[in-house]
C-alpha positions as CSV (number, residue, x, y, z in Angstrom):
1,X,3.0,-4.2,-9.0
2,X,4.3,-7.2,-7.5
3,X,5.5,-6.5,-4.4
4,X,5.5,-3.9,-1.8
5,X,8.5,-2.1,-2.7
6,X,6.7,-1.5,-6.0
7,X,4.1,0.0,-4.3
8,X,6.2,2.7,-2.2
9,X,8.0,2.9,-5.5
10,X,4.4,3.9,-7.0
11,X,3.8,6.5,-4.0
12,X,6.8,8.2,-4.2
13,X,6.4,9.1,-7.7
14,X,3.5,11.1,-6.3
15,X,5.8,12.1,-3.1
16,X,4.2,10.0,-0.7
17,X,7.3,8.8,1.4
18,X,5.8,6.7,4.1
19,X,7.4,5.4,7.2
20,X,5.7,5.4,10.7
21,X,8.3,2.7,12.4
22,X,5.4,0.4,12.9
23,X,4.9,-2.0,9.3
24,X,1.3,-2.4,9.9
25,X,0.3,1.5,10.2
26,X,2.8,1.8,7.2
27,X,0.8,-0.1,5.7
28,X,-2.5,1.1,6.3
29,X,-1.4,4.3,5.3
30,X,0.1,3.2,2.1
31,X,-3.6,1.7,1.0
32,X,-5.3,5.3,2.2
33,X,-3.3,6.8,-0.6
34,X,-3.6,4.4,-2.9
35,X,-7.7,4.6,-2.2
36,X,-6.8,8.6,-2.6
37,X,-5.0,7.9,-5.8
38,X,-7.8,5.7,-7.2
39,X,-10.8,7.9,-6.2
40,X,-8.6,11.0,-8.1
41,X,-8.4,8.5,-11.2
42,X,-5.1,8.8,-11.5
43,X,-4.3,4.9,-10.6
44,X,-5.1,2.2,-12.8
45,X,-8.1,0.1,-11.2
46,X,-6.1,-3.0,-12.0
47,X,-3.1,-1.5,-10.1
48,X,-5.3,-0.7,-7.6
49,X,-6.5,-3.8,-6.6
50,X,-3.4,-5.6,-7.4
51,X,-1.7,-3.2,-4.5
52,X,-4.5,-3.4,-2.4
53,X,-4.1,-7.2,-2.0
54,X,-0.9,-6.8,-1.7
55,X,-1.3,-4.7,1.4
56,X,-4.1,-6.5,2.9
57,X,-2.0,-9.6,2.5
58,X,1.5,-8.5,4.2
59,X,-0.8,-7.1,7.2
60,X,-2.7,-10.4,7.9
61,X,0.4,-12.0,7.8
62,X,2.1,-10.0,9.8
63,X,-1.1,-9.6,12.4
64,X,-0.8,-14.1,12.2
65,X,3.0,-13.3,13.2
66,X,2.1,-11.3,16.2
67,X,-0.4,-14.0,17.8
């Protein structure tokens, strides 16, 4: 995964269709089902943690944009 397109891409295979309005809760959703995912061992480890820097990346930068 390489972006966070991917990643819903990845969700909605599993119909997980995510969207809240607000990026960051989006977001923080999107990694609780990816941690679900993970912890069911269907998901990769090394997609895991790929995706979940992805996340963890877009929200500090958006959280930098809002200061």
């Amino acid at each position: 995964m390489k972006n966070i397109y991917e990643i819903q891409q990845y969700l909605k295979k599993y119909g997980t269709i995510i969207y809240v309005g607000d990026r960051v809760a989006d977001l923080e959703l999107m990694e609780s089902e990816l941690k679900d995912l993970y912890q069911s061992q269907i998901m990769d480890p090394k997609d895991f943690q790929t995706a979940l820097l992805l996340i963890r990346h877009e929200i500090q930068m958006l959280k930098d944009k809002r200061h």
